[in-house]
BAZATI-109766 format. One record per residue: x, y, z of N, C-alpha, C, O in turn. Coordinates in steps of 0.001 Angstrom, whole numbers, plus 500000, padded with zeros to 6 digits. Example, Ala and Ser with C-alpha at 12.3 -4.5 7.8 and 13.67 -1.06 7.14 Angstrom:
// BAZATI-109766
513190494310507800512300495500507800513200496700507800514236496681508465 512850497750507080513670498940507140512900500030507870513409501138508039 
// end
This chain:
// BAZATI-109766
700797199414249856702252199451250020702648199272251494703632198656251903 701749199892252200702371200080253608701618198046254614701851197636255750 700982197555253754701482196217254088702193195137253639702535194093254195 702352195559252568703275194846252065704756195436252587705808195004252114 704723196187253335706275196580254092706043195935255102706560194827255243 705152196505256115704749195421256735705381194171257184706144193948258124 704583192970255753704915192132255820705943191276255397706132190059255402 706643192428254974708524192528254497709049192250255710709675191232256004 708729193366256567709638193240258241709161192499259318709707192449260420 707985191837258945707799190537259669708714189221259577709180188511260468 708823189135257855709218188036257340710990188372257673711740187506258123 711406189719257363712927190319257552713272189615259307714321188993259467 712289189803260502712149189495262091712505188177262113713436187765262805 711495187130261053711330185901261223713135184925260587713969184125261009 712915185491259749714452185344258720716089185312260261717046184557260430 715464186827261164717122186674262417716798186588262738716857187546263507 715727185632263209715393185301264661716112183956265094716116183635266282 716752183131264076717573181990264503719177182464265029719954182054265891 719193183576263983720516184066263923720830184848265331721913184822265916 719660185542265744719681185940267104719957184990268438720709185192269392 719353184234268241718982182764269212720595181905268951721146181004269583 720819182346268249722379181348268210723400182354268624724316181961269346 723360183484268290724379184373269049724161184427270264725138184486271010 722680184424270884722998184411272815723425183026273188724317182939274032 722889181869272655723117180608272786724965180582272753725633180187273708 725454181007271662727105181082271737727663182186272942728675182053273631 726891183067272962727615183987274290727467183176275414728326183230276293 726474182406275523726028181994277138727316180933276765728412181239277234 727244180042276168728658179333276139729771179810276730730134179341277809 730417180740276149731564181273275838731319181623277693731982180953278484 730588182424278089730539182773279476730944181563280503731967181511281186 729767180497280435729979179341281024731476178468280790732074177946281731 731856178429279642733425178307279438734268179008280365734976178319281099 734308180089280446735364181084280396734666181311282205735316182203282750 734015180965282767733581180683283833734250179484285127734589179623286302 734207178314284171734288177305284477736207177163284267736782176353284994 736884177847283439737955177680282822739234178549284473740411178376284787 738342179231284918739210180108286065738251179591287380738444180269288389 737491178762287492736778178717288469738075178367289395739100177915288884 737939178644290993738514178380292275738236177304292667737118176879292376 739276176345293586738669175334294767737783175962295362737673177186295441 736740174713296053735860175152297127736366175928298234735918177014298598 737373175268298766738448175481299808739161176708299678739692177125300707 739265177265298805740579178267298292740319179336299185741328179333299889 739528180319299620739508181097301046738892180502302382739061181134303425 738349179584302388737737179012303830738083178271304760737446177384305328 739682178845305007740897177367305913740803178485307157741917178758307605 739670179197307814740280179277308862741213180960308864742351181098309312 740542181842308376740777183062307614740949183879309016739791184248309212 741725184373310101742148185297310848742147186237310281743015186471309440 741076187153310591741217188950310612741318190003312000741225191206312245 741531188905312610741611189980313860742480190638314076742196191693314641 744103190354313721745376190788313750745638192298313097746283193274313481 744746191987311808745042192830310767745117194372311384744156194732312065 745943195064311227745866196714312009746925196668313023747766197554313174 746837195551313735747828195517314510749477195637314395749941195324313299 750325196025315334751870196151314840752454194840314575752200193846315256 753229194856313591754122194078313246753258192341313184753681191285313656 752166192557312548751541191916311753753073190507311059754000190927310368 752997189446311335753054188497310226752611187640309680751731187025310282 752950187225308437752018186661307612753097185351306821753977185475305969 752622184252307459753633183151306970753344181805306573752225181571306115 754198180873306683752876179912305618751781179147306409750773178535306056 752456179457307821751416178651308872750261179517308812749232179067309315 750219180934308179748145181853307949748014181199306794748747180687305947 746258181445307105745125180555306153745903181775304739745416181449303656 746804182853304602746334184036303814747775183404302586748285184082301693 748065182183302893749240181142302106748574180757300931749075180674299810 747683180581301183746315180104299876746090181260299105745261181393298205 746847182034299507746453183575298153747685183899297963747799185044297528 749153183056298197750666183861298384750950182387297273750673181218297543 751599182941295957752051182275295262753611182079295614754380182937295180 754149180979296392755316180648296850756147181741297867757342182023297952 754765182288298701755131183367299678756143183024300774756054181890301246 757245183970301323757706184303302141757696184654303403756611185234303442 758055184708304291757777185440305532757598186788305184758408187283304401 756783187391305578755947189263305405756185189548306588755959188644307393 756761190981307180756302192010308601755785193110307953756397193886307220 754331193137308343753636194452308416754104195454309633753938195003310766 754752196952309497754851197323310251754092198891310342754658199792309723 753254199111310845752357199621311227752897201067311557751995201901311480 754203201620311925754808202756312008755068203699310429754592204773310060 755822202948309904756224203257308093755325202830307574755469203292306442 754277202140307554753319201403307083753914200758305655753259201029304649 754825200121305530755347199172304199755542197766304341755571197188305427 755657197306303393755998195995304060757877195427303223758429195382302123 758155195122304665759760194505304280760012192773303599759967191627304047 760228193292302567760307191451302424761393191505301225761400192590300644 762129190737300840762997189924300048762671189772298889763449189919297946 761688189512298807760976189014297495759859189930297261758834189797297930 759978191017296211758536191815296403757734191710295324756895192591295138 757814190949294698757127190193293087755946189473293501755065189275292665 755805189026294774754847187941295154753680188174294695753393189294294275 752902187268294696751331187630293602750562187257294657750563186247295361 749856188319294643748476188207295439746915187639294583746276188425293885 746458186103294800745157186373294090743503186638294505743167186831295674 743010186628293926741764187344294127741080187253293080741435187292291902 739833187100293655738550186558292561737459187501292807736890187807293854 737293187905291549736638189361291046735211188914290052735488188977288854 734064188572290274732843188108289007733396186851288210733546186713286996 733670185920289324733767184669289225735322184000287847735567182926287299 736005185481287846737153185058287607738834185700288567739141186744289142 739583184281288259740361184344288864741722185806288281742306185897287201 741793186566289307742992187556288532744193187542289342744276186809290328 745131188316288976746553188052289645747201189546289696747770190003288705 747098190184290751748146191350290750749124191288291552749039190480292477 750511192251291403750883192400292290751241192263293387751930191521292687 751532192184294477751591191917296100751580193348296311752480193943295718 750473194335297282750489195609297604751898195799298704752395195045299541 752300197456298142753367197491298898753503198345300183754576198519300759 752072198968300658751495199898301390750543198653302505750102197510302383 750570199254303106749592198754304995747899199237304425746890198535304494 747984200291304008746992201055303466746082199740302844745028199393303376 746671199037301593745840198843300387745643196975300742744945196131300180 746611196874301919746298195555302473745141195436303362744473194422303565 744949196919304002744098196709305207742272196396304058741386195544304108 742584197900302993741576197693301998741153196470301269740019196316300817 741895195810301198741978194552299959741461193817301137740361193389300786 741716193429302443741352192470303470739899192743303582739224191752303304 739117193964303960738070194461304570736949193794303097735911193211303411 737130193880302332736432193445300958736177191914301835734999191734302145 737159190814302256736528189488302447736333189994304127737324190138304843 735286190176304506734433190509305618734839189483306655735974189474307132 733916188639306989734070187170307144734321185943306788734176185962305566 734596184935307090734819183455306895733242183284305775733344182840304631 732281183593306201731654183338305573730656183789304422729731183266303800 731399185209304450731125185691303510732281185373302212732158185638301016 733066184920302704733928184382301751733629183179301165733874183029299968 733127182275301828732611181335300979731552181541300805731177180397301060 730134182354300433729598182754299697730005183335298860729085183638298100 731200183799298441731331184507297179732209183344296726732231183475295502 732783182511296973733418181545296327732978180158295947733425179358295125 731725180099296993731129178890296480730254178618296058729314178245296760 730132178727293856729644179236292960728694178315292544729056177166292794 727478178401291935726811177525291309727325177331290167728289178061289939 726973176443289162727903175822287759727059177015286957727746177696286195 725874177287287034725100178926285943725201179784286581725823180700286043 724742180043287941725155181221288090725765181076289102725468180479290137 727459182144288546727860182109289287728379182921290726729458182742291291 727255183887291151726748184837292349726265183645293376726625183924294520 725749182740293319724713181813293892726140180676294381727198180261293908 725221180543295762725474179322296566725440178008296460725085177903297634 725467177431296275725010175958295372724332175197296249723446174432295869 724837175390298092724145174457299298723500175683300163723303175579301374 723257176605299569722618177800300942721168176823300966721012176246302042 720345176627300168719211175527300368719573174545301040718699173687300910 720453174154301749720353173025302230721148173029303594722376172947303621 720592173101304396721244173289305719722071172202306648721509171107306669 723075172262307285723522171208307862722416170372308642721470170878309245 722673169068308539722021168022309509722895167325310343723945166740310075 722321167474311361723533166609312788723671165471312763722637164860313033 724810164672312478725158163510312274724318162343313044724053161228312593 723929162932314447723518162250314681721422161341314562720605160450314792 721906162912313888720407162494312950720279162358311672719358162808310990 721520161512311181721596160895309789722233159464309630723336159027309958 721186158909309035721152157326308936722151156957308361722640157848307667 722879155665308336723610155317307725723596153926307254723704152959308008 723494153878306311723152152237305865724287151372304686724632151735303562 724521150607305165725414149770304528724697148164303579723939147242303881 725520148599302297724766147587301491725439146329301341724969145965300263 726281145358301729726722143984301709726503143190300857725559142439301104 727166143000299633726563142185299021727986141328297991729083141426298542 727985140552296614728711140120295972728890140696294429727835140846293812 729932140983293848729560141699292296728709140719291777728834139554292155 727810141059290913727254140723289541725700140357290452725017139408290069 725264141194291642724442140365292449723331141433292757722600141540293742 723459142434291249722010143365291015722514144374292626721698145230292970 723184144291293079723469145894294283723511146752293573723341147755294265 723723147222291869723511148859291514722462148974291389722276150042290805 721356148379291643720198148604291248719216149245292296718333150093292162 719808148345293698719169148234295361720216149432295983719828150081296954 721460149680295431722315151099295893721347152409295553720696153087296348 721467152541294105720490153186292996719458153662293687719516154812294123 718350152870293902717250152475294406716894153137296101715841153736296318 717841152932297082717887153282298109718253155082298191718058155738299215 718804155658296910719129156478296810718110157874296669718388159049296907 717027157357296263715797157592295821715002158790296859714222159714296626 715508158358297846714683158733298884714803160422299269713900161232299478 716215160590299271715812162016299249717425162616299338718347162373298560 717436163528300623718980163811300338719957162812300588720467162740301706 720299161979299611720747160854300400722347160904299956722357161129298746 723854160769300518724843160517300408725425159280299759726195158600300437 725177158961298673725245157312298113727021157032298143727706158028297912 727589156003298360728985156389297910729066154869297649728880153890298372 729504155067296008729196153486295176730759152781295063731578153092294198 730959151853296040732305150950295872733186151689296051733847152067295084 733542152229297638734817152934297803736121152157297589737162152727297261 735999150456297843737346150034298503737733149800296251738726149168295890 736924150322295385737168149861294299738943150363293742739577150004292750 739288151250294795740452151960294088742161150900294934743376151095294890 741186149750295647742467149196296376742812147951295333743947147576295040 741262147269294725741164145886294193740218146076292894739358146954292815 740463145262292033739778145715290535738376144433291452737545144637292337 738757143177290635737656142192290945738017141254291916737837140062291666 738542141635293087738856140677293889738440141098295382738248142314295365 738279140710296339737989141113297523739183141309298623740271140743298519 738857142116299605740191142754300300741107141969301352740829141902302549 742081141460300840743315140825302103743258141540303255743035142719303530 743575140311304017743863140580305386744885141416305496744703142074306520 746285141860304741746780142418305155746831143799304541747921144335304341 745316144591304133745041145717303730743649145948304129742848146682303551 743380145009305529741992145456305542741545146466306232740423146968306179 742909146914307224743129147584308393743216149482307601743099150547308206 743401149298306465743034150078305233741976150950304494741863152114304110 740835149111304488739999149920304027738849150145305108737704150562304933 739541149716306366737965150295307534738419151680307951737636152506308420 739985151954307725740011153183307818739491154171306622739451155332307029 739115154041305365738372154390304384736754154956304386736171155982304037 736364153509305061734996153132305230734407154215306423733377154885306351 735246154172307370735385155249308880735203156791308265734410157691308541 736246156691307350736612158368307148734903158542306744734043158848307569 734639158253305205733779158549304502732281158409305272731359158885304610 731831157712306830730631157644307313730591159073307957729602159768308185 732025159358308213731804160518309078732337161649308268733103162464308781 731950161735306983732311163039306196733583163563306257733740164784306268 734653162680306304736144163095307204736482163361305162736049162360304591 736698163726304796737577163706303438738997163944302899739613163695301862 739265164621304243740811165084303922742111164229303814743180164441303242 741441162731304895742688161928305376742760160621304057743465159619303941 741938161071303411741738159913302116741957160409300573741018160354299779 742907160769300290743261161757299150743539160728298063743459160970296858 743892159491298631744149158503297618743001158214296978742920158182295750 741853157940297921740235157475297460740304159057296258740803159149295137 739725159888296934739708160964296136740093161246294181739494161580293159 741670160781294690742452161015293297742054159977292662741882160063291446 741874159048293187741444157928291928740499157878291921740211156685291826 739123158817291990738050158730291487737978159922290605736931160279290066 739416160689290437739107161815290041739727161920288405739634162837287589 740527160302288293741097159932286964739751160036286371738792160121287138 739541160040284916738556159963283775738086158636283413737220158354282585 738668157982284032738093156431283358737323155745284846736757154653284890 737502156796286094736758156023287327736091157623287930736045157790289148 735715158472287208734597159419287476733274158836287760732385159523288265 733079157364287398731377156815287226731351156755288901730321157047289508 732497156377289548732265156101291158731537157224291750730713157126292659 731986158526291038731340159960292071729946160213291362729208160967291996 729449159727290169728460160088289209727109159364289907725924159682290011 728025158087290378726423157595291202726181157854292335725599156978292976 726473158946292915725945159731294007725212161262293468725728162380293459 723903160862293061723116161784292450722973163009293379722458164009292880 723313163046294499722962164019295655724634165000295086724927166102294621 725161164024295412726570165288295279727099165549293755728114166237293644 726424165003292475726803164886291501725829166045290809726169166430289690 724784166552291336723512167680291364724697169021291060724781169784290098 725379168934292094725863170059292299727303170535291356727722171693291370 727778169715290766728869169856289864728868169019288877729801168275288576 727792169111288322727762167993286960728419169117285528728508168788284345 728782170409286125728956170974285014730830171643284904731677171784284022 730704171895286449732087172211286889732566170761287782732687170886289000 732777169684287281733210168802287979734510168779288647734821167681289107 735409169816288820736049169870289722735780170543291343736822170766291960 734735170810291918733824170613292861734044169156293468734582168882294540 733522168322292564733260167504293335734527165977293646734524164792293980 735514167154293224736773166300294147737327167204294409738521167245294111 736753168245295033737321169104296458736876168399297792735755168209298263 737994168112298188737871167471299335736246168041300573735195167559300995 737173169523300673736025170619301206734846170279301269734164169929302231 734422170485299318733267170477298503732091169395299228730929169621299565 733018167980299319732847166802299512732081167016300544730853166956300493 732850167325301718732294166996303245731095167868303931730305167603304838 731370169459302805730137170042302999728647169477302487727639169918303040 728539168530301459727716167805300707727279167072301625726208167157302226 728389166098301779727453165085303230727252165835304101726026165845303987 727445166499304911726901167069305913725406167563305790724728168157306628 725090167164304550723878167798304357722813166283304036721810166457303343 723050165170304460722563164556303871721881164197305277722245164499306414 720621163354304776719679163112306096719945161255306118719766160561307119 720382160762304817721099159465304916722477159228304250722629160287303642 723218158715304081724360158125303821724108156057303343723812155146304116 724292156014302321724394154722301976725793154356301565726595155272301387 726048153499301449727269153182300911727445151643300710727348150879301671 727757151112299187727480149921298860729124149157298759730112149421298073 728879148271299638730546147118299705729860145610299172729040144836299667 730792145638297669731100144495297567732427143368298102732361142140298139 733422144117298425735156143951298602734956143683299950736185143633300004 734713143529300741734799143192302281733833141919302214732835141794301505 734353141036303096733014139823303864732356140728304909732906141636305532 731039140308304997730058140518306358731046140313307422730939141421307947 731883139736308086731791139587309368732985140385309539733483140258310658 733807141459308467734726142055308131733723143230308729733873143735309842 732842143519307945731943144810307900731115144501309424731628145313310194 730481144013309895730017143747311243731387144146312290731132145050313086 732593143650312356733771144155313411733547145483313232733189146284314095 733801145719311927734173147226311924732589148210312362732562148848313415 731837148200311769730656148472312618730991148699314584731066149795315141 731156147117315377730890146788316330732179148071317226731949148817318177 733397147891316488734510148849317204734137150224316660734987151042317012 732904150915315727733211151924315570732361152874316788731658152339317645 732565154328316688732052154890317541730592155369317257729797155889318040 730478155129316237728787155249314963727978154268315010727096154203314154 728070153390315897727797151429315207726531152162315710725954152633314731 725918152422316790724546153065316780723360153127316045722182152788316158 724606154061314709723635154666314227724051153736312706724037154483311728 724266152853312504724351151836311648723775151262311172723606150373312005 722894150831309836722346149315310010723086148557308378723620149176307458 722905147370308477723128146878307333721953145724306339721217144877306844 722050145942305297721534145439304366721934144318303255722220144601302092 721911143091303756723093141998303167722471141452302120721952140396302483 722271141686300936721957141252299654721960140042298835722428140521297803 721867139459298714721969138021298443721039137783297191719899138248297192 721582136973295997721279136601295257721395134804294647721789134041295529 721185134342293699721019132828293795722064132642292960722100132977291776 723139131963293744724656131764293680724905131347291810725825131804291132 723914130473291350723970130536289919723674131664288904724146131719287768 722891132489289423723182133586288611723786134500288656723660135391287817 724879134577289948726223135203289779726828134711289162727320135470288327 727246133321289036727987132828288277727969133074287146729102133266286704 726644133227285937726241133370285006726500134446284764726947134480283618 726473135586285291726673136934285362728205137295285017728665138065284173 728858136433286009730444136854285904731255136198284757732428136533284592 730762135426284089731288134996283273731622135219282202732254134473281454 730927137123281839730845137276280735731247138561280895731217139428280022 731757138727282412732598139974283007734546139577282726735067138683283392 735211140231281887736761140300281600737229140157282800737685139093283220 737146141351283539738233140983284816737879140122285896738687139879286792 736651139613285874736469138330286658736255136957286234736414136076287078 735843136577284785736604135415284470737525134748284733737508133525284876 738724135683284860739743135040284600740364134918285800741457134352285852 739684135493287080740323135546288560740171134739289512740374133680288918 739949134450290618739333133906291666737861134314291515737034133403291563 737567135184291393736201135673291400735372135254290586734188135582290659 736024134139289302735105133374288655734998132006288877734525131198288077 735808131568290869735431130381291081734737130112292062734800130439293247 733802129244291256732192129058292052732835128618293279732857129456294181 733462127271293553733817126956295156733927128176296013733329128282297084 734841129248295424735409130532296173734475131114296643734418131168297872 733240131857295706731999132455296073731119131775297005730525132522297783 730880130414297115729864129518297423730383129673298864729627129887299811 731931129532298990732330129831300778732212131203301263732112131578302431 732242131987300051732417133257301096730686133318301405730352133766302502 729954133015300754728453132820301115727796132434302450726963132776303289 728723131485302104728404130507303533729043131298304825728159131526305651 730601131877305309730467132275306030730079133732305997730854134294306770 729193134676305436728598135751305023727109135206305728726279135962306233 727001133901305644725585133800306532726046133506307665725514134213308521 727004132587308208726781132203309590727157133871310173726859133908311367 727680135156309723728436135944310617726725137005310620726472137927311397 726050136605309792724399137569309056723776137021310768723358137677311722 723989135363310527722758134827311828723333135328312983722605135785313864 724945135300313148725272135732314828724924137396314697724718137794315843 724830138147314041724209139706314229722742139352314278722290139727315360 722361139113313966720784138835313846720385138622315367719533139221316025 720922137982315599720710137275317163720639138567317733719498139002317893 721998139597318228722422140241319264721475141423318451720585141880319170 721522141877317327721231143528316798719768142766316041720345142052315221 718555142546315868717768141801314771717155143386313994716790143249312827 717058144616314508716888145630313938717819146420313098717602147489312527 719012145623313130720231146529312686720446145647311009720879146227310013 720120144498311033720910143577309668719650142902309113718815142215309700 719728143266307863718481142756306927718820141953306162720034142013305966 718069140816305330718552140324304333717584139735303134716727138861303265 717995140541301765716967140350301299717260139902299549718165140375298862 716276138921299110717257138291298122716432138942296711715258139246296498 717423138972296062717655140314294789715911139234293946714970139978293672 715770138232293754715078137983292983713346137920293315712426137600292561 713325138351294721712445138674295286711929140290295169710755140638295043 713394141399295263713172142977294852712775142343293241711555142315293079 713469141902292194712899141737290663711499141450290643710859142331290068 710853140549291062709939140068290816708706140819291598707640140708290994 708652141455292650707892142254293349708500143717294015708367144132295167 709250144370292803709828145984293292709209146403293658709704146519294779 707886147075293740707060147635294874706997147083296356707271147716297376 706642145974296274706208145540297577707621145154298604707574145227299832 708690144792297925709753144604298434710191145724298823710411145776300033 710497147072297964710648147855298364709959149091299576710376149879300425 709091148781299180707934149359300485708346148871301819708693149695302666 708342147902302021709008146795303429710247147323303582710268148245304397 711411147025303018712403147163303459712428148878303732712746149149304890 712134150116302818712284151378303031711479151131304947711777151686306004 710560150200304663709952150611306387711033150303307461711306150909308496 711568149179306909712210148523307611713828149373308375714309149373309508 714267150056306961715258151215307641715135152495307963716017153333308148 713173152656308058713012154087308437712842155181307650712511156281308093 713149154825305963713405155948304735712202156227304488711356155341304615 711947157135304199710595157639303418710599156471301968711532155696301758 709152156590300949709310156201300164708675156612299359707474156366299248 709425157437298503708765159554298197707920158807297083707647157609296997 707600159819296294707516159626295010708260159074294103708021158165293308 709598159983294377710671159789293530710655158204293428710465157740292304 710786157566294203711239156008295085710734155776293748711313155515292694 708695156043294248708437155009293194708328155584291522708051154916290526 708540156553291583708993156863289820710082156472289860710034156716291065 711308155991289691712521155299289512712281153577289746713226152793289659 711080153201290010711274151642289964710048151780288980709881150736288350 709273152633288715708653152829287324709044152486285888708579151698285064 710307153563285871710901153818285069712216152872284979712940153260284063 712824151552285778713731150824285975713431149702285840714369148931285639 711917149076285893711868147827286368710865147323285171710975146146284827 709765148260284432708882147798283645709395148102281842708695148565280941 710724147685281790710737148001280367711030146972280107711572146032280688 710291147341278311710007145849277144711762145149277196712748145886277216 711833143793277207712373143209276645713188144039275063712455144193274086 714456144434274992714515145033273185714987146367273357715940146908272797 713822147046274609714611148698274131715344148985275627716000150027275629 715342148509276436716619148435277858718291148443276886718943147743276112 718327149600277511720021148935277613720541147991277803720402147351278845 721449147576276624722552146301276773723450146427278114723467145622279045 724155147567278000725043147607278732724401146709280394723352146765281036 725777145908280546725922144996281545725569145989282972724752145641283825 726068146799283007726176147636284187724649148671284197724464149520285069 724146148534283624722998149405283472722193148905284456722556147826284924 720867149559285042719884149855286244718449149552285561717569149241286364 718035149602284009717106149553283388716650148059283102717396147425282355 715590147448283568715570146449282884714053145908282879713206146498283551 713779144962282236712490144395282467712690143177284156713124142040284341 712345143798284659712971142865286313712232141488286124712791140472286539 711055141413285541710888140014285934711077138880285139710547137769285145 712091139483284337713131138667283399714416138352283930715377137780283415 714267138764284885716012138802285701716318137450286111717080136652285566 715529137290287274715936135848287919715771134958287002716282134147287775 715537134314286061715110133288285293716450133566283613716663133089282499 716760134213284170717966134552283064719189133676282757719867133507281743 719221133211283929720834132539283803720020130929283491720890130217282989 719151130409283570718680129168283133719065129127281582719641128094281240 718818130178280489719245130473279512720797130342279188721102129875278091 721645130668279941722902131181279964723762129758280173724796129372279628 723005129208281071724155128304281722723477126864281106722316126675280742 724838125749281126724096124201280234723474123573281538723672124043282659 722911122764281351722484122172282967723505121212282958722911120233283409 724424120930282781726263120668283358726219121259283999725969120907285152 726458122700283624726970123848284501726481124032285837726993124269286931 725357123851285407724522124291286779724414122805287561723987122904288711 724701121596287163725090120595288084725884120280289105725685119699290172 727147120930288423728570121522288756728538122504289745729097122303290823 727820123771289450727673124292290712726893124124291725727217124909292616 725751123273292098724772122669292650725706121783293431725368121533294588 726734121314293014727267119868294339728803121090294310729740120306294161 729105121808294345730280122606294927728985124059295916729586125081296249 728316124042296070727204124834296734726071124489297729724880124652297464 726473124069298725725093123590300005724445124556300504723679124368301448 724634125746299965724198127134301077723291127057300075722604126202300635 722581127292298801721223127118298569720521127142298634719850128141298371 720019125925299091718936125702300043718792126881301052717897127718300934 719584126901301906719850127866303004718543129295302754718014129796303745 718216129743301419718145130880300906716792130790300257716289131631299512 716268129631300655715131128807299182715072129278297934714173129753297241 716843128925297703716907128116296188716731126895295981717087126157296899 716279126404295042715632125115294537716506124535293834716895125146292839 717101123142294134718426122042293127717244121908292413716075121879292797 718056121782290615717688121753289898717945119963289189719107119593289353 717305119225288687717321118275288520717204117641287124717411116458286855 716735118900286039716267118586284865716697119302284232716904120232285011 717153119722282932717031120795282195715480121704282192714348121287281948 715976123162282585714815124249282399714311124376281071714993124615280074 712785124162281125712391124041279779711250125460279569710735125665280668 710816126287278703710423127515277815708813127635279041708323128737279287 708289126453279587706969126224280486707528126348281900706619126288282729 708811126510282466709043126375283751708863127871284129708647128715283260 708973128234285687708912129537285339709764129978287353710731129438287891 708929131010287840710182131238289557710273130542290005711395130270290432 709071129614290294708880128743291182709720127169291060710016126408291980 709925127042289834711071125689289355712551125631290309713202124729290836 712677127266290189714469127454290583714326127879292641715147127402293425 713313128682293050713305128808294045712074128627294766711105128138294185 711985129142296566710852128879296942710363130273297331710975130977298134 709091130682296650708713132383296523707930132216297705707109133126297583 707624131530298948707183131709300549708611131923301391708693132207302586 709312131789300798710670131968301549710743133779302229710521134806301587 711165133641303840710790134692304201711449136653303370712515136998302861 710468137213303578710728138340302692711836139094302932712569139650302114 711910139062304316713149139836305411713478139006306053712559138541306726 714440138541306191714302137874307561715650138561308006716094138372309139 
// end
């Protein structure tokens, strides 16, 4: 009898043990909800918090103190230190305060007493943002105490130059790899959908380009908000460094604050421009006060398989951006402005053509990481592992995707395009050659293979 009870209350254990496992599984929810649902800005106590005053006579408190950020449509306050009360007009005002990572609302104290108390609780500046700047699980924890500031001037900055449809998410992606790195994917995307930036907004986006090298975040609220709509969140998602940290509470990571404390932590900064010409991005470089610590990386791919590429892109079909003459010039002067940097900076501007990273991702990549100084971790090469060697069939369709079988890439648009097409763009295109691409003369037939379309001795870097 007494095992067969036993093995009653084994089987009785085994029977709630799901039922158990789903009730903590629903509490931890409900927590993380109800967590995330009152969470604070990054910013919300750390503007610059004066406690020295506090005690002193006739104390005020107005919207020019950091203590406005806790005064729901506050007033001018005199603390007066004799009666110890405070005189004000309005005595409803709400004081808030964040208590085990939720937000509460009392009162405005009406005593000197319970202000001096309520103040002494936030110690310092920085003990205040340790208690406010929460991890997405737990929320006691720091999210950047691991990661200590790095001095700007010992953080790289690299700029990626290149044309849409010309494989840069892959070489952005890719460069990203390396370690703490600041990626920031197509800032000027919130000025121009598929078109590149006018002269008379360019003065615009180098002030953009400026803010974001130097972690400035505050003066760009426009960039900000429109990455912070739902249909252009993917812009902040491909910065895996700052996307670590609020993939769960994503309002983090359009706190301005949030933002600049992130880069500050980064040992590189990349940032990929399709919307500007080279010799747009070279001025701005040359007048900035960073150009130093600059280099650029001008990307280049074989002008027909952008074409091929864009053609099957909606908002550039139908624009300028799906005319070959248009691309083929901005090419052309994108090289002559590549050769006059080359000359004066030859350590600062690289150039390296996308079907050369496809066809040899290791070795290309190895060079160029030497070439700008990056480590080339592990990670590096598990992500061109896992990016570059998949079957034909199970890669993602999606156009925009990073996954692919690479040495199917360059040889793709021979498929795509009639050899019309590619006739057509061959006599509206002399830069070509320039790049050792190969005029094509025949229809590509199932036996041709890299060597038909380009010349694979063509230099690796130059």
């Amino acid at each position: 009898m007494r095992k067969e009870s036993n093995i009653e209350m084994v089987k009785y254990r085994i029977k709630c043990r799901p039922k158990l496992l789903l009730l903590l599984f629903l509490c931890l929810v409900f927590v993380l909800l109800f967590q995330m649902q009152y969470s604070l800005h990054w910013g919300k106590f750390t503007k610059n918090t004066n406690f020295k005053n506090i005690g002193k006579t006739n104390v005020v408190v107005n919207k020019s103190n950091s203590l406005q950020d806790n005064l729901t449509k506050a007033e001018p306050v005199e603390v007066n230190s004799e009666n110890k009360t405070l005189e004000s007009k309005n005595m409803r005002k709400v004081f808030a305060r964040r208590r085990f990572g939720v937000e509460q609302l009392f009162k405005y104290p009406t005593d000197y007493e319970s202000i001096i108390k309520l103040m002494s609780r936030l110690k310092t500046k920085a003990e205040i943002k340790s208690n406010t700047s929460r991890n997405y699980f737990f929320p006691f924890a720091n999210p950047l105490q691991f990661y200590p500031e790095i001095n700007s001037s010992n953080s790289s900055r690299i700029l990626l130059v290149t044309y849409f449809r010309s494989g840069s998410s892959f070489l952005g992606d890719l460069l990203q790899q390396s370690g703490k790195t600041f990626y920031t994917f197509e800032p000027l995307h919130y000025m121009t959908d598929g078109l590149r930036i006018t002269e008379d907004r360019l003065e615009e986006a180098i002030h953009l380009l400026n803010n974001i090298l130097n972690c400035d975040f505050k003066n760009i609220a426009n960039y900000i908000n429109w990455a912070k709509r739902p249909e252009n969140r993917f812009l902040f998602r491909w910065n895996t460094f700052l996307w670590r940290f609020c993939a769960i509470r994503q309002r983090l990571c359009f706190d301005a604050d949030f933002i600049r404390d992130v880069c500050f932590r980064s040992s590189t900064r990349v940032m990929k421009i399709t919307r500007l010409q080279l010799r747009d991005v070279i001025k701005f470089i040359e007048n900035s006060t960073i150009h130093d610590n600059v280099q650029i990386v001008y990307l280049i791919r074989d002008p027909r398989a952008i074409y091929s590429s864009r053609k099957g892109m909606s908002w550039c079909s139908n624009t300028s951006c799906g005319d070959i003459k248009i691309l083929c010039s901005e090419i052309e002067q994108d090289f002559a402005a590549y050769m006059q940097m080359k000359l004066k900076f030859p350590e600062r501007i690289f150039l390296i053509r996308y079907e050369d990273l496809a066809m040899n991702p290791v070795k290309v990549s190895k060079t160029l990481f030497d070439k700008l100084k990056i480590p080339f971790s592990p990670r590096t090469q598990r992500y061109l592992r896992t990016h570059t060697n998949v079957p034909k069939g199970v890669y993602d369709s999606n156009p925009y995707s990073t996954i692919r079988d690479s040495k199917l890439m360059p040889l793709q648009w021979t498929e795509k395009l009639s050899f019309q097409e590619i006739v057509k763009i061959q006599n509206n295109c002399d830069i070509l050659q320039k790049f050792g691409y190969k005029m094509i003369e025949r229809p590509i037939g199932k036996d041709d293979n890299i060597t038909t379309v380009m010349d694979t001795d063509f230099q690796l870097l130059k």
